[in-house]
C-alpha positions in Angstrom: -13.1 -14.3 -19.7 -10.2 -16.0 -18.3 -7.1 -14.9 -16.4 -4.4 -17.8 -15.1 -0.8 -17.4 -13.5 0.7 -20.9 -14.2 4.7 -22.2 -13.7 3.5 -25.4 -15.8 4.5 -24.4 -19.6 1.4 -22.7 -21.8 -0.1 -25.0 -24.6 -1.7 -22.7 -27.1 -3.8 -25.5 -28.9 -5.4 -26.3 -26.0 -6.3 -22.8 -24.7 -7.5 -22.3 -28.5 -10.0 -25.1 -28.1 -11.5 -23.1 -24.7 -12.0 -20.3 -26.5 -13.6 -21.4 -29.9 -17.5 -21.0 -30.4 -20.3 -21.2 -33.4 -21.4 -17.3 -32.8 -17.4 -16.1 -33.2 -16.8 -15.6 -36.9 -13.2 -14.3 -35.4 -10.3 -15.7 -33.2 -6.8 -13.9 -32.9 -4.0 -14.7 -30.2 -0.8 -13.5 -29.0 2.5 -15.5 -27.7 5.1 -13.9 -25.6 7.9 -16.0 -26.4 11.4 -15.6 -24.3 14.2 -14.4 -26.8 17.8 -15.1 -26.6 19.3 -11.5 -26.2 18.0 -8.2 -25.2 19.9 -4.6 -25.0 23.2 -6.2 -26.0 23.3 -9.3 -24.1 22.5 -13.1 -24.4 19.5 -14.4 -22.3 19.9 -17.8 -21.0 16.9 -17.8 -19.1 14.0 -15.6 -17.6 12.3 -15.9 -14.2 9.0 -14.4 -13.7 7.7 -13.3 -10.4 3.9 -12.3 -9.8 1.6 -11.4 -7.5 -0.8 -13.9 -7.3 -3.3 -12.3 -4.8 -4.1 -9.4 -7.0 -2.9 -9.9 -10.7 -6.4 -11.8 -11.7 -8.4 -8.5 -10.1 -6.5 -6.2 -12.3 -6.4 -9.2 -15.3 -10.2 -9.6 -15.4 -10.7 -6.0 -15.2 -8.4 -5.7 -17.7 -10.7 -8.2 -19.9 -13.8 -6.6 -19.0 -12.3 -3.2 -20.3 -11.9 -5.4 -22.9 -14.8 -7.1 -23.4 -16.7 -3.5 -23.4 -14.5 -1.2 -25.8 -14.3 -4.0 -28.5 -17.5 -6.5 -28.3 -15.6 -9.6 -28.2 -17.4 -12.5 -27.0 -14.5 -14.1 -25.0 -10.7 -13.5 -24.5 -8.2 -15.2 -22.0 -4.9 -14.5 -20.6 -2.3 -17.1 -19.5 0.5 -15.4 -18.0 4.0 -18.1 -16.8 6.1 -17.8 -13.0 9.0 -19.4 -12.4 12.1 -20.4 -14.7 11.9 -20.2 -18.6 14.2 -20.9 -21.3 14.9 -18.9 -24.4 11.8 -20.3 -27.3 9.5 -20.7 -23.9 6.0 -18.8 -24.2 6.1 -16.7 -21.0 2.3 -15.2 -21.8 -0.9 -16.5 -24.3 -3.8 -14.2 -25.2 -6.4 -15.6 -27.3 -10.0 -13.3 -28.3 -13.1 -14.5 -30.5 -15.9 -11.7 -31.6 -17.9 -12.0 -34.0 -15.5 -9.9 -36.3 -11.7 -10.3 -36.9 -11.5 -6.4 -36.5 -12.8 -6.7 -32.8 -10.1 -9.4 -32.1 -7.2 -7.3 -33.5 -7.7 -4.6 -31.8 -8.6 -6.1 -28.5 -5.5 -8.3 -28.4 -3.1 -5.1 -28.3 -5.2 -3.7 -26.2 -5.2 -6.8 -24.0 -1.5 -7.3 -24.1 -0.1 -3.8 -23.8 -2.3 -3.5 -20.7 -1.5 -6.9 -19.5 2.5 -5.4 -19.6 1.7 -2.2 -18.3 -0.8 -3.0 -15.3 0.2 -6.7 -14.1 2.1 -6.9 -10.8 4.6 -9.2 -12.5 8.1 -8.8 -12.6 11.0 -10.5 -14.8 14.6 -10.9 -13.6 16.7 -11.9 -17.4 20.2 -14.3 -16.4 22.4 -13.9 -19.1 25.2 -16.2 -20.0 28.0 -14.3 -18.1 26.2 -15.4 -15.2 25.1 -11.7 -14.7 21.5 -11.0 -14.1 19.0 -7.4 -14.3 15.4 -7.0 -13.5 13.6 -5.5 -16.7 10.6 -3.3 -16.4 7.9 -5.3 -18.7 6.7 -1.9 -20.7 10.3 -0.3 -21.2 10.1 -1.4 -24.4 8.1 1.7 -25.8 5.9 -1.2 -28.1 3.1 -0.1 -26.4 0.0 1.8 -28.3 -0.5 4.5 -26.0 -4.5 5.0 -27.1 -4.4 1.4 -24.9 -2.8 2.7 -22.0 -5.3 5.5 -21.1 -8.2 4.1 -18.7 -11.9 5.5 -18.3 -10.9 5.6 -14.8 -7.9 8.2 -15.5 -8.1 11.8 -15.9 -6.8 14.3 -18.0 -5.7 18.2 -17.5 
């Protein structure tokens, strides 16, 4: 289980290769890739901001949640800071278990928790030279059965 906040650019294949293992008879991944509009406008670029100090606590816990709800034998997260250009991968999550089910499901999970939970923050420069910080789960894509936490409670 593997969490990493990097401003170099994110090489799937290689992150693949960490992951892969004779006892996994599964392997699924996610890109984030950075589009070129959102809500109207043309994105020319993205920058990404994070909190390096405590987004791998909440990452790995993230992953352990993981790791626990859908008996995967190893997952990772690689999440870009810094300056990215439209077709860029801004965040890579790969997951082997023994089943494909288990990596499926624990992807989602993975990612819309990665969205909803990491201190990360991304400011989108559009080509009018205007600019707009976006909240990373505004986008409603999220499955909210992910979103609720053992450590939550309910009325």
């Amino acid at each position: 289980m593997n969490f990493h906040l990097t401003d170099q650019a994110i090489e799937p294949t290689s992150l693949r290769r960490k992951l892969l293992s004779l006892s996994a008879g599964a392997y699924c991944s996610y890109e984030g890739w950075v589009r070129n509009h959102n809500e109207g406008k043309v994105v020319k670029e993205l920058h990404y901001s994070g909190y390096p100090q405590l987004a791998p606590s909440i990452a790995n816990t993230i992953l352990k949640e993981a790791k626990e709800k859908f008996h995967i034998e190893d997952a990772a997260v690689v999440h870009r800071t810094g300056a990215l250009t439209t077709g860029d991968i801004a965040v890579w999550v790969g997951v082997t278990a023994h089943h494909r089910g288990d990596t499926f499901l624990a992807c989602r999970y993975i990612i819309d928790n990665v969205k909803h939970r990491l201190p990360i923050w991304k400011k989108e420069i559009y080509t009018d030279d205007t600019q707009a910080w976006i909240e990373s789960n505004h986008c409603g894509c999220a499955d909210p059965k992910n979103l609720e936490h053992p450590h939550q409670t309910h009325p």
